[in-house]
N, CA and C atoms of all chains as a GROMACS GRO file, in nm:
protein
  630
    1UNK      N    1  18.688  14.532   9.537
    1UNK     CA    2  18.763  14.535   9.661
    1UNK      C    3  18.733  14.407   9.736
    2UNK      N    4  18.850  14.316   9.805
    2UNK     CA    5  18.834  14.240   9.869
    2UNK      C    6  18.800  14.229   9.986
    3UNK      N    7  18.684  14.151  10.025
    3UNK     CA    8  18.640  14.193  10.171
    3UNK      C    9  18.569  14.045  10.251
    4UNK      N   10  18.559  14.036  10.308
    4UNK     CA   11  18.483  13.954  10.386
    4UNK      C   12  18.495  13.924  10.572
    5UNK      N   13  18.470  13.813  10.583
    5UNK     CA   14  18.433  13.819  10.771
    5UNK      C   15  18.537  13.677  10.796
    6UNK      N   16  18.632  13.745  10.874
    6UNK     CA   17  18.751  13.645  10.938
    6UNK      C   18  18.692  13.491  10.990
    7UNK      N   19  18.525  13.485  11.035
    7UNK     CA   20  18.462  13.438  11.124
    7UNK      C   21  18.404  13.360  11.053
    8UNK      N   22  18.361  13.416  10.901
    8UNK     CA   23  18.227  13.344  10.834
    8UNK      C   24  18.302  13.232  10.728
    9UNK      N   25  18.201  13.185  10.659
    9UNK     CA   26  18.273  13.061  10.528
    9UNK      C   27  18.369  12.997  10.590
   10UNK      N   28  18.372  12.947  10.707
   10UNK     CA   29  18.432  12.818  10.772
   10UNK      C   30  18.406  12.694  10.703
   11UNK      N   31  18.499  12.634  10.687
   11UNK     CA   32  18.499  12.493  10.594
   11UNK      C   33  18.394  12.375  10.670
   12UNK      N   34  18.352  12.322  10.549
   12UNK     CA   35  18.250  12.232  10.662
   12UNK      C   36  18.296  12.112  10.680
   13UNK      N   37  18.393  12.064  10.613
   13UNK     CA   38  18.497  11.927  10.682
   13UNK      C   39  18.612  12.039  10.754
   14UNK      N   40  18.660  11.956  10.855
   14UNK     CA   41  18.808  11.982  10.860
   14UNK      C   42  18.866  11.849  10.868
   15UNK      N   43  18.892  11.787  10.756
   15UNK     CA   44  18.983  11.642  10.730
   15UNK      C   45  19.123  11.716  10.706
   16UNK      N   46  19.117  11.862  10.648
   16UNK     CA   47  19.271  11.940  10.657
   16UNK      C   48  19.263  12.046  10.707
   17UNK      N   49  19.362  12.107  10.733
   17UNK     CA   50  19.369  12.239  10.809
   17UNK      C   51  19.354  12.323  10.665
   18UNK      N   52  19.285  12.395  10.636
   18UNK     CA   53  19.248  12.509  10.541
   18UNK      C   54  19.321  12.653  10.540
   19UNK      N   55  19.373  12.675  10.435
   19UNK     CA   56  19.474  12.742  10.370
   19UNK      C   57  19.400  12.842  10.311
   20UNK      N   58  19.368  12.950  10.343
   20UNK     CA   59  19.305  13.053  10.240
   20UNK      C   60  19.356  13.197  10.223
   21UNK      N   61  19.440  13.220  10.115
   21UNK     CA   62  19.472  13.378  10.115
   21UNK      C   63  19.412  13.485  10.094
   22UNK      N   64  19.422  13.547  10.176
   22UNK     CA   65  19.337  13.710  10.154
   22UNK      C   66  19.355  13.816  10.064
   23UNK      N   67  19.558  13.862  10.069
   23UNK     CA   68  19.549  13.911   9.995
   23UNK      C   69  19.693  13.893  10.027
   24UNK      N   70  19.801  14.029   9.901
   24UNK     CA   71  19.877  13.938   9.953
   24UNK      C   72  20.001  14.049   9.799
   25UNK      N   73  20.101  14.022   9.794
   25UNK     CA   74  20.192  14.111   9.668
   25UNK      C   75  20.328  14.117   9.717
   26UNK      N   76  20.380  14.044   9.592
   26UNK     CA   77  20.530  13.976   9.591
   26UNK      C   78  20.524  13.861   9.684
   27UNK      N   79  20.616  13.872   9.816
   27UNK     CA   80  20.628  13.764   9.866
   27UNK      C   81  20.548  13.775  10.019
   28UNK      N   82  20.477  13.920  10.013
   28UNK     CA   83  20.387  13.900  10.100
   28UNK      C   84  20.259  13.884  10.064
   29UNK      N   85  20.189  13.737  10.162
   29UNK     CA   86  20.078  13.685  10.183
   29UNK      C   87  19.992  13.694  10.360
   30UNK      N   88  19.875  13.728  10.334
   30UNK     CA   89  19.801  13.758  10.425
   30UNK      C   90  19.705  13.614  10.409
   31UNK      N   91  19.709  13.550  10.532
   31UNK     CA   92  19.592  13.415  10.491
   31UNK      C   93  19.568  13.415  10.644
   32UNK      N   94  19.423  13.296  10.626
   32UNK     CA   95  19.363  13.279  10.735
   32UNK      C   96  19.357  13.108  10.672
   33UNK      N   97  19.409  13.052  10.834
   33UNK     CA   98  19.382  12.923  10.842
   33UNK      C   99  19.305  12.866  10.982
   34UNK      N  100  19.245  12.755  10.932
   34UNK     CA  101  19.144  12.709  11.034
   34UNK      C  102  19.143  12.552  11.024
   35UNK      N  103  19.151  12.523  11.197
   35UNK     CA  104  19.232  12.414  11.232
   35UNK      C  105  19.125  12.331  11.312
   36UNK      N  106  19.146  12.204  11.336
   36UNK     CA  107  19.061  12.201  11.431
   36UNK      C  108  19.112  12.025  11.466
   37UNK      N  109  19.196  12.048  11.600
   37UNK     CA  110  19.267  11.951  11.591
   37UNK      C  111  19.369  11.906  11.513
   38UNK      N  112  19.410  11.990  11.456
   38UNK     CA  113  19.553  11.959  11.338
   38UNK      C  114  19.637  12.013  11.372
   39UNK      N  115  19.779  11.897  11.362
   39UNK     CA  116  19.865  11.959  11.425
   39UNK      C  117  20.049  11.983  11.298
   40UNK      N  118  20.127  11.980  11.307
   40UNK     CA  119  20.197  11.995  11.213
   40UNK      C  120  20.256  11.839  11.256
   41UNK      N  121  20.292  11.777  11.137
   41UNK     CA  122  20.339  11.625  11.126
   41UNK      C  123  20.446  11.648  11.239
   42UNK      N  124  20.453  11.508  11.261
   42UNK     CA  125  20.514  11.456  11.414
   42UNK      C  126  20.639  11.508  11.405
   43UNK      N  127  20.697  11.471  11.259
   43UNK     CA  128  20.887  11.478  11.265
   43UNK      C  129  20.867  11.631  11.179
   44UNK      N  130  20.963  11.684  11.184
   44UNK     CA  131  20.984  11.822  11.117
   44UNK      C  132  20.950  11.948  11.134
   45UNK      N  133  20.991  12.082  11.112
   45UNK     CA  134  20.939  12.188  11.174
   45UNK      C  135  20.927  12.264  11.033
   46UNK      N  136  20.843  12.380  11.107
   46UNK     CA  137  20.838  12.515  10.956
   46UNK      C  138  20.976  12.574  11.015
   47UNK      N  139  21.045  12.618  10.903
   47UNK     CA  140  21.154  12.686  10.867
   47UNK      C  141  21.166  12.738  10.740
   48UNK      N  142  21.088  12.885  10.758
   48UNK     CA  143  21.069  12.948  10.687
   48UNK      C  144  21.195  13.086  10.676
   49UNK      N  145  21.199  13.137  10.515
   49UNK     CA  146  21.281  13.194  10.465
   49UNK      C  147  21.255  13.373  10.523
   50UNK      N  148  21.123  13.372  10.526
   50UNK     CA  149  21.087  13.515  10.577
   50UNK      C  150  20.972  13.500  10.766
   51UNK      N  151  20.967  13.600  10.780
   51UNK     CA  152  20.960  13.621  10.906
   51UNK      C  153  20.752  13.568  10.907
   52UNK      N  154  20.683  13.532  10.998
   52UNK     CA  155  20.560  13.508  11.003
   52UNK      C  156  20.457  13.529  11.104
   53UNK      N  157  20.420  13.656  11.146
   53UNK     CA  158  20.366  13.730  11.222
   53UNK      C  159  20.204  13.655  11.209
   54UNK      N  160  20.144  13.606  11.327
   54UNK     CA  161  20.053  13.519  11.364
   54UNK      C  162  20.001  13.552  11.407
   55UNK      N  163  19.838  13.598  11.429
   55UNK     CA  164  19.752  13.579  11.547
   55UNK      C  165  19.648  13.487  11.547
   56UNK      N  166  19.582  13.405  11.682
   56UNK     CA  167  19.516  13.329  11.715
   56UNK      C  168  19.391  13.403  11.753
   57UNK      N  169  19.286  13.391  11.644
   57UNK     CA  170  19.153  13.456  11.632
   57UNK      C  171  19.055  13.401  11.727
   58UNK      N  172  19.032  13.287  11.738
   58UNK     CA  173  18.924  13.185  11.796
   58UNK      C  174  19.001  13.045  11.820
   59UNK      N  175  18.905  12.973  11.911
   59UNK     CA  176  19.017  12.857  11.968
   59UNK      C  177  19.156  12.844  12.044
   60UNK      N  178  19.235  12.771  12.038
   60UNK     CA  179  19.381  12.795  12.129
   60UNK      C  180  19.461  12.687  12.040
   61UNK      N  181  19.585  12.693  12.102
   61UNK     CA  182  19.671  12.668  11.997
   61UNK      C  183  19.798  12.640  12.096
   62UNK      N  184  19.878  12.560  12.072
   62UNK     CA  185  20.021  12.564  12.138
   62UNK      C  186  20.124  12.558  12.022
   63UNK      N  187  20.212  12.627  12.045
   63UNK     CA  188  20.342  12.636  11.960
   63UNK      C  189  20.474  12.569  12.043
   64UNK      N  190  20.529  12.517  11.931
   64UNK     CA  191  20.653  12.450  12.052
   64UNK      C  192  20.791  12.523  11.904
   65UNK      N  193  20.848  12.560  11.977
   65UNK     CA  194  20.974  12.592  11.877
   65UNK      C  195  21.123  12.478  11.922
   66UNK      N  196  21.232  12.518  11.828
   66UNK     CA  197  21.311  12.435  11.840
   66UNK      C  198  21.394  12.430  11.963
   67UNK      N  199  21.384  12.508  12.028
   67UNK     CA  200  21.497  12.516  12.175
   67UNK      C  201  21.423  12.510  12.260
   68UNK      N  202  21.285  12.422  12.288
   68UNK     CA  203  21.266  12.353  12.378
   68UNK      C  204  21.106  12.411  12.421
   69UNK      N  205  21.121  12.557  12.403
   69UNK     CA  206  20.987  12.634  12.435
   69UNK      C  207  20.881  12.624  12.410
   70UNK      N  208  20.763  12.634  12.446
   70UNK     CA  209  20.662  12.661  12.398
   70UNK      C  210  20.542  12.738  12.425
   71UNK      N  211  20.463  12.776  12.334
   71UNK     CA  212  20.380  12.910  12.336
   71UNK      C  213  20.218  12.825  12.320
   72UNK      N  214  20.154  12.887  12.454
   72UNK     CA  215  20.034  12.845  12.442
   72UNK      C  216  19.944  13.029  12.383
   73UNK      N  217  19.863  12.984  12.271
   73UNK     CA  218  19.788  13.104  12.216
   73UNK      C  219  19.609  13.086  12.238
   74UNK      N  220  19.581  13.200  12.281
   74UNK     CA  221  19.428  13.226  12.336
   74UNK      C  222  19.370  13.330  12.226
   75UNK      N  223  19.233  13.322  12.205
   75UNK     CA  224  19.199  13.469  12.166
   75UNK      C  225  19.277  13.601  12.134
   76UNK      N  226  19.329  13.606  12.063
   76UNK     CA  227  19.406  13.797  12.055
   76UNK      C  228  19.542  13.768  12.025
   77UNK      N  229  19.602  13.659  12.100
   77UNK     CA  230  19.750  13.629  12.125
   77UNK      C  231  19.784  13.632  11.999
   78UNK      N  232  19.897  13.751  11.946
   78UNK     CA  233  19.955  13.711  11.854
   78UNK      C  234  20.122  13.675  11.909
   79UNK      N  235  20.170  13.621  11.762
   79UNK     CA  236  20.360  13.626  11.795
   79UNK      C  237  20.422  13.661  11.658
   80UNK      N  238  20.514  13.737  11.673
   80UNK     CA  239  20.632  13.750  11.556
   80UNK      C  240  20.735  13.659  11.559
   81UNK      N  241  20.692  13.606  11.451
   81UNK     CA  242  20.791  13.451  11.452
   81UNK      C  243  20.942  13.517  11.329
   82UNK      N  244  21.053  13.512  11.339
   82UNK     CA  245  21.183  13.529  11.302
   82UNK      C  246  21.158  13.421  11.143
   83UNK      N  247  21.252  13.456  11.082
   83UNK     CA  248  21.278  13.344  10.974
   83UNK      C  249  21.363  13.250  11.049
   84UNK      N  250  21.346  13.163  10.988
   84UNK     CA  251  21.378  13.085  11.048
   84UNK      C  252  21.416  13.033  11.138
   85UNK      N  253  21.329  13.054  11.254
   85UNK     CA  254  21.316  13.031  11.381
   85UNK      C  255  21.191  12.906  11.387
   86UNK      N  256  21.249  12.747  11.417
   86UNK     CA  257  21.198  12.649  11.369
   86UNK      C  258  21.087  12.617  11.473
   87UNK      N  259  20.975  12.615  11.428
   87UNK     CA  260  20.826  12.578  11.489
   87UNK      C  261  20.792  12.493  11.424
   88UNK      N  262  20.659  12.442  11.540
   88UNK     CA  263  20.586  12.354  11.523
   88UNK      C  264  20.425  12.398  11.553
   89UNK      N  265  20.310  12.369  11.514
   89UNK     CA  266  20.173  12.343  11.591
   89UNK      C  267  20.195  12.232  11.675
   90UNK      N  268  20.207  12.207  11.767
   90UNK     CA  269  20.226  12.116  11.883
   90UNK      C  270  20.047  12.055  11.877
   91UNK      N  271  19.989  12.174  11.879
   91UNK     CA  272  19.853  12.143  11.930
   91UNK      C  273  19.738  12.240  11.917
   92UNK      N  274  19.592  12.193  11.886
   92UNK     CA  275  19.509  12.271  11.818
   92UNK      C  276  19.376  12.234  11.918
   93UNK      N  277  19.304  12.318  11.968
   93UNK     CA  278  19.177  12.225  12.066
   93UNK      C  279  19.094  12.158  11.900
   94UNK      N  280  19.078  12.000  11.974
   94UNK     CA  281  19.013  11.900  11.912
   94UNK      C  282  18.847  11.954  11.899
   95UNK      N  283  18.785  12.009  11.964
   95UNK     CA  284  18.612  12.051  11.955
   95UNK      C  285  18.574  12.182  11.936
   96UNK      N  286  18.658  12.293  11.889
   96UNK     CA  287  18.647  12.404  11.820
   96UNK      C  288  18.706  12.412  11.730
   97UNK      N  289  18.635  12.534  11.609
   97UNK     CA  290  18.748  12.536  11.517
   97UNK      C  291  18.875  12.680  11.587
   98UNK      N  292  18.983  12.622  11.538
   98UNK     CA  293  19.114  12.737  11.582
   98UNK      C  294  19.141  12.791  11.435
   99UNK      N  295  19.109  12.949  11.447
   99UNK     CA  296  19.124  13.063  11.312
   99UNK      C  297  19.280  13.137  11.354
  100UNK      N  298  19.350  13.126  11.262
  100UNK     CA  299  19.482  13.198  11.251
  100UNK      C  300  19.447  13.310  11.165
  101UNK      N  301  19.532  13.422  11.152
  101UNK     CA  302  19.577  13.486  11.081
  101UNK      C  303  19.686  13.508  11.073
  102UNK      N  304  19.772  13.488  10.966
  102UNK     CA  305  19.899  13.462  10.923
  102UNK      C  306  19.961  13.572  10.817
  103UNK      N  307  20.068  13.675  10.891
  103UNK     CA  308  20.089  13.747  10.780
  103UNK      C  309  20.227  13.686  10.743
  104UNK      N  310  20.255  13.660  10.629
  104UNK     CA  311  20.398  13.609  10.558
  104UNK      C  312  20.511  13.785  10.500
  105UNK      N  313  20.553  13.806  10.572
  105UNK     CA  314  20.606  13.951  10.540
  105UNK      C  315  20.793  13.957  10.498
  106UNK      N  316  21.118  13.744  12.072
  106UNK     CA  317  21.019  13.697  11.983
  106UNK      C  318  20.925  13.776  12.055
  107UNK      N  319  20.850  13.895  11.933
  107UNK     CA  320  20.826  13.971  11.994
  107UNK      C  321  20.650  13.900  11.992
  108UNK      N  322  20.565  13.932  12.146
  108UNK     CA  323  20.442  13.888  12.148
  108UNK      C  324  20.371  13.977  12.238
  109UNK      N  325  20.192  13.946  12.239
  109UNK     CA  326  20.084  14.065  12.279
  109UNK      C  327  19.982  13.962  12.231
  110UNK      N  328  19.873  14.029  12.310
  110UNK     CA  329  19.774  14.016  12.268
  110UNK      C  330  19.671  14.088  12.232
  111UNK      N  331  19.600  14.091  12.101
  111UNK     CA  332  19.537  14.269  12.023
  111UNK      C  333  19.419  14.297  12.136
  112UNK      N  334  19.374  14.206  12.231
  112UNK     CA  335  19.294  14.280  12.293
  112UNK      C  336  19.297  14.396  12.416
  113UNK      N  337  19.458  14.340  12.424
  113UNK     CA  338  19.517  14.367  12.587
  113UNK      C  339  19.633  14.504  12.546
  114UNK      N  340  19.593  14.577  12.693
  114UNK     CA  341  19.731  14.655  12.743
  114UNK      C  342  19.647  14.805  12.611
  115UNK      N  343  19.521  14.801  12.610
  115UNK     CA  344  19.439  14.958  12.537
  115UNK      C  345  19.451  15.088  12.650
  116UNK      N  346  19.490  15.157  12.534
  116UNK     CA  347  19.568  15.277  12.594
  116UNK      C  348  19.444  15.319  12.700
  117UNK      N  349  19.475  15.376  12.795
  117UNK     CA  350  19.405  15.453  12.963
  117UNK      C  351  19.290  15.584  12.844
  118UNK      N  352  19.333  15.683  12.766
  118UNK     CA  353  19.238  15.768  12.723
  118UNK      C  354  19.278  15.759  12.572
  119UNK      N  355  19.114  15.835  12.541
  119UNK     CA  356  19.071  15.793  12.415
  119UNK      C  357  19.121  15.926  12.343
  120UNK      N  358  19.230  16.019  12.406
  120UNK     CA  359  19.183  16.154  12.363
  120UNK      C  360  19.239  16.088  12.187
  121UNK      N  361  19.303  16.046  12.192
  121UNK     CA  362  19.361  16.041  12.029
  121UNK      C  363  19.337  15.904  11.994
  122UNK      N  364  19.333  15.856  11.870
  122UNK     CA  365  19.394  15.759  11.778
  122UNK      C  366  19.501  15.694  11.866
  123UNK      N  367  19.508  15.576  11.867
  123UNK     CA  368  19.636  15.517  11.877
  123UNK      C  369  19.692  15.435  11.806
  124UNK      N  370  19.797  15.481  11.763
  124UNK     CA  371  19.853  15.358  11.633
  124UNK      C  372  20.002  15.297  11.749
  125UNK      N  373  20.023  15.145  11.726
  125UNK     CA  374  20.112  15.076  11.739
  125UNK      C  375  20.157  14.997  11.672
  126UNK      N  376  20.267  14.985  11.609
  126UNK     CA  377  20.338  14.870  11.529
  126UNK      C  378  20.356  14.730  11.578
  127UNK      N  379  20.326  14.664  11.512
  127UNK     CA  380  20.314  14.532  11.586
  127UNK      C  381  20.452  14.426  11.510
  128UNK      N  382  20.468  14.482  11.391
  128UNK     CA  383  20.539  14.398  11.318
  128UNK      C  384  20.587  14.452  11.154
  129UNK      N  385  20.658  14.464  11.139
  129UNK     CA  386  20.722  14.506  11.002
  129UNK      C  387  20.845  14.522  10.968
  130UNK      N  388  20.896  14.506  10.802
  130UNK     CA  389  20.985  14.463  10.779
  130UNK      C  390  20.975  14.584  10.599
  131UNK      N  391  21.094  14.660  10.598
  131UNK     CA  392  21.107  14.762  10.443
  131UNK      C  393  20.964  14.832  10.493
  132UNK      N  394  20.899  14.830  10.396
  132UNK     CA  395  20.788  14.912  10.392
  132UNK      C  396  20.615  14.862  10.409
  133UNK      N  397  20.649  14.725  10.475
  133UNK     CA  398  20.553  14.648  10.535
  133UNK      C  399  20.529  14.681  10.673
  134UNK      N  400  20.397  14.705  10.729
  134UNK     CA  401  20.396  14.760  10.855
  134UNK      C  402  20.275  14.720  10.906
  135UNK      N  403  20.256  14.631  11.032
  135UNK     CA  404  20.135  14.556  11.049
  135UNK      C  405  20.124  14.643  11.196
  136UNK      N  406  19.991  14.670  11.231
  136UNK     CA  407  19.988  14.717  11.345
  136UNK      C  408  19.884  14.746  11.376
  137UNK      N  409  19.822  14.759  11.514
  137UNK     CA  410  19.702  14.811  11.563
  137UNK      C  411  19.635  14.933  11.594
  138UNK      N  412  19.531  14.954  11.542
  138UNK     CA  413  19.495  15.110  11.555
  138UNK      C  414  19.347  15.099  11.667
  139UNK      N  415  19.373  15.170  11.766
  139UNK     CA  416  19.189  15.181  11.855
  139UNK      C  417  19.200  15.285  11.873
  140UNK      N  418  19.025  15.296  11.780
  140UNK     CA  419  18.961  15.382  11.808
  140UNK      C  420  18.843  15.400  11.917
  141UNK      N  421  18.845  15.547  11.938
  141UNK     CA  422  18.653  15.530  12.070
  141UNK      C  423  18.608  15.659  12.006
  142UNK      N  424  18.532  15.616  11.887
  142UNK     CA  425  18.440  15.781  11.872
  142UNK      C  426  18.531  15.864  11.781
  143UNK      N  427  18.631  15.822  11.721
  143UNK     CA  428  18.750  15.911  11.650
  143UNK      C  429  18.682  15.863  11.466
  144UNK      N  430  18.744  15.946  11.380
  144UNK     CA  431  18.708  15.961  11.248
  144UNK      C  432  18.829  16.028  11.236
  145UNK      N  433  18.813  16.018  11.047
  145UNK     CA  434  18.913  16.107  10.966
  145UNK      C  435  18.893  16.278  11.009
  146UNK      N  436  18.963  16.339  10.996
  146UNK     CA  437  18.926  16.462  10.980
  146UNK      C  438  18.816  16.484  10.885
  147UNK      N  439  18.758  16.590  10.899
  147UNK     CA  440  18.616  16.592  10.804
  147UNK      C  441  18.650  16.640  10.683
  148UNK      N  442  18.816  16.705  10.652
  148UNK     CA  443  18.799  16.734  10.480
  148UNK      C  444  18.974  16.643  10.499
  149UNK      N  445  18.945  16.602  10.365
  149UNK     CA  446  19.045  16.502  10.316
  149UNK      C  447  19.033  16.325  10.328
  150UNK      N  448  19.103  16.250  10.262
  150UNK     CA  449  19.105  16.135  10.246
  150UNK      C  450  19.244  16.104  10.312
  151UNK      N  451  19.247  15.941  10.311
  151UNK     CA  452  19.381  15.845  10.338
  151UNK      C  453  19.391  15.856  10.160
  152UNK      N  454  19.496  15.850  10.092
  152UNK     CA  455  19.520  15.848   9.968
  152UNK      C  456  19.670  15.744   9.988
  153UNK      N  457  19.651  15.625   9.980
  153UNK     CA  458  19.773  15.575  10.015
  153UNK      C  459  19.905  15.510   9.895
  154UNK      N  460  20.025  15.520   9.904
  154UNK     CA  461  20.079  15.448   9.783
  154UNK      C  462  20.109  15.294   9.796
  155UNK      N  463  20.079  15.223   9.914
  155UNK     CA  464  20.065  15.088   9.904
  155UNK      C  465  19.896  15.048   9.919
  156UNK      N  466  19.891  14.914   9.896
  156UNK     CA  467  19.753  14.889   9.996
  156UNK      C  468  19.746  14.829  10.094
  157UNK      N  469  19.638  14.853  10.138
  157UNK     CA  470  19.605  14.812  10.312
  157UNK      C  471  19.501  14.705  10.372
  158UNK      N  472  19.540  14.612  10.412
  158UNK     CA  473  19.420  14.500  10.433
  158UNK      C  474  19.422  14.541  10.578
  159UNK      N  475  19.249  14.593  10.599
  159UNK     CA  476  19.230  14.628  10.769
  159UNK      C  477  19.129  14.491  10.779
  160UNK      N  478  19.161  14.488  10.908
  160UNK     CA  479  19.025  14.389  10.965
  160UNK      C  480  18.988  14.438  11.118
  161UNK      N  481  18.863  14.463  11.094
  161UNK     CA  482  18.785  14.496  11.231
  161UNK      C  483  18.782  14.396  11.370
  162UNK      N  484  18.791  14.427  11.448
  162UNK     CA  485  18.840  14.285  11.546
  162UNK      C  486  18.710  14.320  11.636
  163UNK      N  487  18.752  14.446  11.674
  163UNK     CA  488  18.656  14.465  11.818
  163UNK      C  489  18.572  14.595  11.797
  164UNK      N  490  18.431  14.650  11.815
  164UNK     CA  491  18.373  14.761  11.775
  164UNK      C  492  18.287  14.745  11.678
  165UNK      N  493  18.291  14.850  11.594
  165UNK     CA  494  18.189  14.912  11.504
  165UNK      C  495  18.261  15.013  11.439
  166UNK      N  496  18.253  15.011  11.287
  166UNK     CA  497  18.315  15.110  11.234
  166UNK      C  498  18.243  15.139  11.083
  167UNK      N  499  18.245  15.307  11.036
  167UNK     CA  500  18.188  15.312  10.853
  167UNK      C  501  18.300  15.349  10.836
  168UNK      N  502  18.341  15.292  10.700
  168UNK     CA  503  18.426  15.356  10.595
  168UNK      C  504  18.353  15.416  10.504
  169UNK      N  505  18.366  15.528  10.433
  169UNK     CA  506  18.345  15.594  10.282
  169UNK      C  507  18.459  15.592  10.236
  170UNK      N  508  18.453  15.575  10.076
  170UNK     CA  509  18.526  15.608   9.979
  170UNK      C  510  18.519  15.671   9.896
  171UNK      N  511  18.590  15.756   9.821
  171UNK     CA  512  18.587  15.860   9.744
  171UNK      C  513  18.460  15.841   9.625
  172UNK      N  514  18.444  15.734   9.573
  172UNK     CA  515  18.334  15.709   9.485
  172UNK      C  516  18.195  15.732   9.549
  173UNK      N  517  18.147  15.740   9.664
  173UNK     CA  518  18.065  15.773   9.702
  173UNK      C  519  18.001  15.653   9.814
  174UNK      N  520  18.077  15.540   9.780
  174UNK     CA  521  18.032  15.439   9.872
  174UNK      C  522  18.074  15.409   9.960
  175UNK      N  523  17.969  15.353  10.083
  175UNK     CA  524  18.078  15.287  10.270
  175UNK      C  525  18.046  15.198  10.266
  176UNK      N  526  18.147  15.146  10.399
  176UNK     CA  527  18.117  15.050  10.418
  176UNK      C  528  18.128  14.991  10.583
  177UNK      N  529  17.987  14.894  10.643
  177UNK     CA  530  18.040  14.891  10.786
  177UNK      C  531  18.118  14.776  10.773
  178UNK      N  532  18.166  14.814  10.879
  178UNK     CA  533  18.254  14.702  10.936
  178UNK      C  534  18.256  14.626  11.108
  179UNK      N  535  18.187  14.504  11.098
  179UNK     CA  536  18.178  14.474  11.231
  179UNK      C  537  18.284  14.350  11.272
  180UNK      N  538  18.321  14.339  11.390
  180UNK     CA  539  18.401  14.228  11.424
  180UNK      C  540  18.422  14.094  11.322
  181UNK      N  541  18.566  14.102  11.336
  181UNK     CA  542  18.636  14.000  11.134
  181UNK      C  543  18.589  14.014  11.071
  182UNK      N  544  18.520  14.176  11.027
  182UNK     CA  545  18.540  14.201  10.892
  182UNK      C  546  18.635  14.259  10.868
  183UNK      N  547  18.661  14.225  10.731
  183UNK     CA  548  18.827  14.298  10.663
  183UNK      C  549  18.777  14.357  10.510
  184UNK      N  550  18.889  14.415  10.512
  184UNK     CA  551  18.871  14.473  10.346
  184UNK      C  552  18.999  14.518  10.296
  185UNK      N  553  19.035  14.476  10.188
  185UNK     CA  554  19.173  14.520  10.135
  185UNK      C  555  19.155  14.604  10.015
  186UNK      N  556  19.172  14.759  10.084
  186UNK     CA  557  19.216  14.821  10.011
  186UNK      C  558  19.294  14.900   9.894
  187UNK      N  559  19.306  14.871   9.817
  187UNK     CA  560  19.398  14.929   9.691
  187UNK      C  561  19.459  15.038   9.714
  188UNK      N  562  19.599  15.066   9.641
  188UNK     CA  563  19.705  15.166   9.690
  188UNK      C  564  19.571  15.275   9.606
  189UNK      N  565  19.586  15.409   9.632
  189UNK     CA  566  19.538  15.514   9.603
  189UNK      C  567  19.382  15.506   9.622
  190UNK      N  568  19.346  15.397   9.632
  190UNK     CA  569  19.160  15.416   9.680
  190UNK      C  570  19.167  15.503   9.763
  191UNK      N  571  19.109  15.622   9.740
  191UNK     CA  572  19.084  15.767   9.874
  191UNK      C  573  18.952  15.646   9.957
  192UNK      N  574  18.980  15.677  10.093
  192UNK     CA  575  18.883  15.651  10.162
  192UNK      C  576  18.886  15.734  10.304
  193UNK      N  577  18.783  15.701  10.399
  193UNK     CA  578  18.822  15.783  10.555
  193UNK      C  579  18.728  15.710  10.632
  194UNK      N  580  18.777  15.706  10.791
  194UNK     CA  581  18.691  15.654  10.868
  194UNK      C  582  18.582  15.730  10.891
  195UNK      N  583  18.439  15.709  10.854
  195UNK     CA  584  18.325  15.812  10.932
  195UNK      C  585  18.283  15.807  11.034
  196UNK      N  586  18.315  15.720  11.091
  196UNK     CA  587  18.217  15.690  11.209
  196UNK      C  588  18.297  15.562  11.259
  197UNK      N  589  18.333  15.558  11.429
  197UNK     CA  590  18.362  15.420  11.496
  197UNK      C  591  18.264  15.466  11.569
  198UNK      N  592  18.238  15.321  11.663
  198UNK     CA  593  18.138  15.324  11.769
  198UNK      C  594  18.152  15.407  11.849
  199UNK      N  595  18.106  15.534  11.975
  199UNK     CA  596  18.142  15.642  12.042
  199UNK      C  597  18.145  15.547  12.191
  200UNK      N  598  18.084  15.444  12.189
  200UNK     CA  599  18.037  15.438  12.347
  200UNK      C  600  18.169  15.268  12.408
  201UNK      N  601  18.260  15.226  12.295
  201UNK     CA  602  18.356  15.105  12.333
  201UNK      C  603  18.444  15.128  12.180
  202UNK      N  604  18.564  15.058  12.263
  202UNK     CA  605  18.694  15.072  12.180
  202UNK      C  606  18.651  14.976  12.030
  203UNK      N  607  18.728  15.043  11.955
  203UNK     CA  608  18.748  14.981  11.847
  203UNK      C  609  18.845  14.955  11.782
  204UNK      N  610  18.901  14.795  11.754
  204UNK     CA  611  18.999  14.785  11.739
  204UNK      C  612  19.042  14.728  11.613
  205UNK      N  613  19.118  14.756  11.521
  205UNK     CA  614  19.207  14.715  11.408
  205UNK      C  615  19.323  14.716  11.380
  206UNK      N  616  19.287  14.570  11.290
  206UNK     CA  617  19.447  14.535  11.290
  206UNK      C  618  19.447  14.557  11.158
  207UNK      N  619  19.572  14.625  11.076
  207UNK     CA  620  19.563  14.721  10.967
  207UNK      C  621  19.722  14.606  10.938
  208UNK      N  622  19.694  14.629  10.808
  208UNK     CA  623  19.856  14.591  10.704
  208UNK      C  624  19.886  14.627  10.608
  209UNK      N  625  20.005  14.729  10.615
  209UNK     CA  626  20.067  14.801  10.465
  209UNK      C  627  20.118  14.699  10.420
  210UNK      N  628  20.094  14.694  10.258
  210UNK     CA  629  20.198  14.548  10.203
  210UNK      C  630  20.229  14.606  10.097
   0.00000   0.00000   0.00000
C-alpha cells in the first residue's frame, strides 16, 4: 500500500519545480508538486484537456488565468480549475518551499 | 470556478461525520471528511469497488485493516488504498477536528 507524508522527502535542490505522482488510474493522476520560486514560462498557459482540482499545502502561490483574473492561494486554499480554462503560476514565494496537490480527474 | 479552503467554514457540531464534495467528475469524487472523536461503526468494514487515496491534513487518526494491521495517520500523511482492501477508522483524535481529504479514482 502506498503511503507516505505530503510534508516529508522534499527535494533538496529546487533548480525545477518537482513532479511526483502518488497515485493515480487511467487518466486520473494524483501528484504533489513543490515549488519554490517557479513560475510557469513567461509566454503560454496550461490548457489542459481534463479538469485540475488543486490545493496549496504550504507556502502561497498566485494564479493568473486567461481573462485577466487572478487567484492568490494560502495554506488550505484549494480551486477547481475547468478544462481548459487557461492558467498560469504567475507566482510562487521565492524563500519557502510551495507544496501543491494536484488532482488530474 | 468552484473554490474553499480545507481548513475553513468546519461544520458548528460534531454530532456526525461530515462528508462534502469538493470536486468530481463519473465516478471520481474528491472531498472532505471531519472528524472529532467519530470511528467506523464497531462491526463491519469500508469494502470499496474503487480505490481511495486519503490524506490526513489536520488531527490524528488509526486505521485497521482487515489483515490485522493499522495504521496512524498524522498531518500529510496519505495512503492509497486498494479497491476492496476492508479497512475502518478506529480511532480520530476526541479532543480537535480531524480533517481529510479523501479521493475515489
Amino acid at each position: 500500500m502506498n503511503k507516505g507524508n505530503l510534508f516529508a522527502a522534499l527535494p533538496e535542490t529546487f533548480d525545477e519545480e518537482t513532479f511526483e505522482q502518488l497515485a493515480g488510474r487511467g487518466e486520473v493522476r494524483i501528484e504533489r508538486i513543490v515549488s519554490r520560486g517557479h513560475r510557469s514560462p513567461h509566454e503560454g498557459w496550461y490548457d489542459q484537456d481534463r479538469p485540475e482540482w488543486v490545493a496549496l499545502l504550504a507556502g502561497e502561490a498566485r494564479l493568473r488565468f486567461d481573462d485577466g483574473g487572478t487567484l492568490m492561494l494560502r495554506p488550505g486554499d484549494y480551486v477547481d480549475i475547468p478544462a481548459h480554462c487557461r492558467h498560469r503560476v504567475e507566482w510562487t514565494a521565492p524563500d519557502t518551499e510551495t507544496i501543491w496537490l494536484a488532482v488530474h480527474y
